[in-house]
C-alpha positions in Angstrom: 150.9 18.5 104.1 152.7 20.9 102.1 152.7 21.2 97.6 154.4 22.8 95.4 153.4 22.4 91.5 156.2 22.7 89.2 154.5 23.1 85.9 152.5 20.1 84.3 152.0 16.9 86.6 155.0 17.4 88.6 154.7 18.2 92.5 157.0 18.0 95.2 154.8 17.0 98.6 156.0 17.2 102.3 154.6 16.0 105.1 156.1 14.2 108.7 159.9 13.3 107.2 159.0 12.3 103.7 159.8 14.7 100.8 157.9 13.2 97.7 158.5 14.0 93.9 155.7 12.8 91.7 156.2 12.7 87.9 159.3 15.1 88.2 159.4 16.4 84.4 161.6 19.4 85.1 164.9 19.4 82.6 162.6 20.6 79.5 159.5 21.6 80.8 158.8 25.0 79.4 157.1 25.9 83.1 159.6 25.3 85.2 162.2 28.0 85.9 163.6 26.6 89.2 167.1 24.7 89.5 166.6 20.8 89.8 168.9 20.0 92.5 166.5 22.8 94.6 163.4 21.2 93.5 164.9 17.7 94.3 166.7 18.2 97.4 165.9 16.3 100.7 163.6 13.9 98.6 163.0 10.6 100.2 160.3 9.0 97.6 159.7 9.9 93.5 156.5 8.1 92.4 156.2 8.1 88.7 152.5 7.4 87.6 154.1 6.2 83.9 156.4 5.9 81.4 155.9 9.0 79.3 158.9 11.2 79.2 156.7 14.1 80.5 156.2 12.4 83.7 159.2 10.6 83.8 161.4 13.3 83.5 164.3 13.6 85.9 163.7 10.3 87.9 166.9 8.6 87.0 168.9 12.0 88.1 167.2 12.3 90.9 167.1 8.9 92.3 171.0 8.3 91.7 171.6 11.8 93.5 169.5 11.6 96.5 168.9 7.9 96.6 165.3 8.1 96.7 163.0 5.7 96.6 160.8 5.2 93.7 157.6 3.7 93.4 156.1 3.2 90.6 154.5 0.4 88.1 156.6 -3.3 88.0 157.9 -2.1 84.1 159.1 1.5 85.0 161.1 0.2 88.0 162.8 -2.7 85.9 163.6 0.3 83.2 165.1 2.2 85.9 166.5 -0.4 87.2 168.9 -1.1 84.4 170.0 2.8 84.2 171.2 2.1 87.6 168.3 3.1 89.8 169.2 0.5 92.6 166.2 2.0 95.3 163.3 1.1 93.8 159.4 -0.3 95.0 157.1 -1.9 92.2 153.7 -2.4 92.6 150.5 -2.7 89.9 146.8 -1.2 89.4 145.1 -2.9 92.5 148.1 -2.8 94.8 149.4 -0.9 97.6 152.9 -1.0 98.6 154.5 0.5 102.2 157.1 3.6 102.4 157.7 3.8 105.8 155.0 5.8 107.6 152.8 5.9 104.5 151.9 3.8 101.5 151.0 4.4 97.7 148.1 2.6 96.6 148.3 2.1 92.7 144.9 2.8 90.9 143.6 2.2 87.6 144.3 5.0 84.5 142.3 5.1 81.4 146.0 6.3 78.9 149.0 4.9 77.8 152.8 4.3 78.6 156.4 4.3 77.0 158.9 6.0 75.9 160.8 6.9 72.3 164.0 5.6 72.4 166.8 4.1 69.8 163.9 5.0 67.5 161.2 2.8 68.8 158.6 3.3 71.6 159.4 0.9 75.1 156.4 -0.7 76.6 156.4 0.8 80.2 153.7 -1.2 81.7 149.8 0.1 82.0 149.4 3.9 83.5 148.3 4.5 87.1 146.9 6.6 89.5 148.6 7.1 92.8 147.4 7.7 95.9 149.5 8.8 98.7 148.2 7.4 102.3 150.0 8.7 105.6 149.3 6.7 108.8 148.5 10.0 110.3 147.0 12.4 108.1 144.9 12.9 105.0 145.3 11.2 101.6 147.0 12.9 98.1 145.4 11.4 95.0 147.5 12.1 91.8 145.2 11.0 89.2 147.9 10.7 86.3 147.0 11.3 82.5 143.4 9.8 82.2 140.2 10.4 81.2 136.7 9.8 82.9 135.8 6.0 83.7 132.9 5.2 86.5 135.1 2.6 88.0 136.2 6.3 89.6 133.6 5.7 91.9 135.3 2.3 93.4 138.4 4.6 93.9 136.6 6.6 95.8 134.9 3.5 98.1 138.0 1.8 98.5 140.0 4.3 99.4 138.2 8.0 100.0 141.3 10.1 99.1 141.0 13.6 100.9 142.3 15.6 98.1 142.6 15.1 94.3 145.5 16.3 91.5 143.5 16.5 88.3 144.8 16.2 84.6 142.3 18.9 82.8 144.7 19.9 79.7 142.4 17.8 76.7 143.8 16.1 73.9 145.9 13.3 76.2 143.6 13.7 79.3 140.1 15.1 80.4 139.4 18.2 79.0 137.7 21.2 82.1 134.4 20.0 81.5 134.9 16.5 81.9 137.2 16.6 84.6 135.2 18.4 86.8 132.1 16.0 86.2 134.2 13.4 87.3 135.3 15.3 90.5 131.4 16.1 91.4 130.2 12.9 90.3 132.7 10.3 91.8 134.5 11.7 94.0 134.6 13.6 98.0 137.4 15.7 97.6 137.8 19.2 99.8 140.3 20.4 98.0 141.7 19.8 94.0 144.7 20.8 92.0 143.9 21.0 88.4 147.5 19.6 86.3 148.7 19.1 83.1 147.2 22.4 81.1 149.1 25.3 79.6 152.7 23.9 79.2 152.4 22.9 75.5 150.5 24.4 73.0 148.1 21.7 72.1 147.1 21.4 75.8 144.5 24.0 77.0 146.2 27.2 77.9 144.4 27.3 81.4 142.3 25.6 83.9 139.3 28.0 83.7 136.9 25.5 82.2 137.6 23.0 85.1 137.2 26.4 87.9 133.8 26.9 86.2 132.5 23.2 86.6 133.0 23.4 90.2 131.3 26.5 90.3 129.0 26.1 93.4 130.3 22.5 94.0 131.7 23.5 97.5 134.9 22.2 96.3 137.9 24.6 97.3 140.1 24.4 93.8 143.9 25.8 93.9 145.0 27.2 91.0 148.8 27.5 91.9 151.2 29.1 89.7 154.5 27.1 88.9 156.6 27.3 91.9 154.0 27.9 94.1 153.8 26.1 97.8 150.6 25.9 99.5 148.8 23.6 102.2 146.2 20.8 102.0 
């Protein structure tokens, strides 16, 4: 399975024939400096994990240009849906829906979700977690925007993801510390991404805090720049 972060939340993840985009936020986000039809080309799936405009970002684009699938909660796909997203797969927090030769299995997200627009903020339905789970191969747990909950550890009975993408920026998410209590305490990754830090100013400029809480944790953590491609 291959990943490359783009800056915030959005990655673009490859593995057998599937090209996924989760939360592509690329048009305006301060950390990207790639072009968006390279970031989006070949892409089979975009899974959205909610309705902010930071992980939104360039679905509609993409979808209508590659006709990619999107997965995401039953309120994003209907808003999509009437910009003329025609591909789409809703599920909810406690579902799982198929792709093909994998399926996303929608967990629960302690945040919020909608967007501003005509001057008034749109329900998008409740935030999720997704994880991605191959027939063959190991399983990709985008945690969204969220903050620590124990119910974690039902996540982690149900479904045992193999690696874990981490929002550690504070203010709209876990902050370092507290994300990497909730890795050690409720989860079995090998391997986790840290996300959402150092693209705005009020977020936390870096991920150190997390690196430091999983000092001695046997936990391999990647710390990717934007851009970067790397295996899991």
């Amino acid at each position: 399975m291959q990943v490359t972060w783009y800056g915030h939340s959005a990655f673009r993840v490859e593995f057998g024939s599937n090209v996924v985009l989760i939360d592509p936020f690329l048009s305006g986000n301060p950390k990207f400096e790639g072009k968006l039809e390279d970031a989006a080309k070949g892409a089979t799936h975009v899974l959205v994990t909610h309705g902010h405009a930071d992980h939104l970002g360039d679905s509609v684009e993409i979808a209508k240009t590659t006709g990619a699938q999107v997965v995401s909660n039953f309120e994003i796909c209907d808003y999509l849906g009437a910009k003329g997203v025609t591909n789409l797969n809703p599920g909810n927090t406690g579902g799982e829906v198929e792709c093909g030769d994998f399926s996303v299995a929608f967990t629960q997200a302690h945040h919020s979700s909608g967007i501003f627009e005509n001057g008034t903020n749109a329900y998008l339905g409740n935030p999720n977690g997704l994880i991605i789970r191959p027939n063959d191969g190991p399983s990709l747990f985008h945690m969204g925007d969220t903050a620590i909950f124990s119910d974690m550890s039902l996540i982690q009975e149900f479904y045992a993801p193999d690696f874990g993408i981490v929002p550690v920026g504070d203010r709209f998410t876990m902050d370092g510390k507290t994300a990497a209590i909730a890795v050690k305490r409720y989860f079995k990754f090998s391997k986790v991404i840290p996300c959402h830090y150092g693209t705005f100013d009020l977020l936390d400029p870096s991920a150190d805090t997390f690196v430091e809480g999983l000092n001695g944790s046997g936990i391999q953590v990647l710390t990717p720049q934007p851009g970067d491609t790397f295996a899991v």
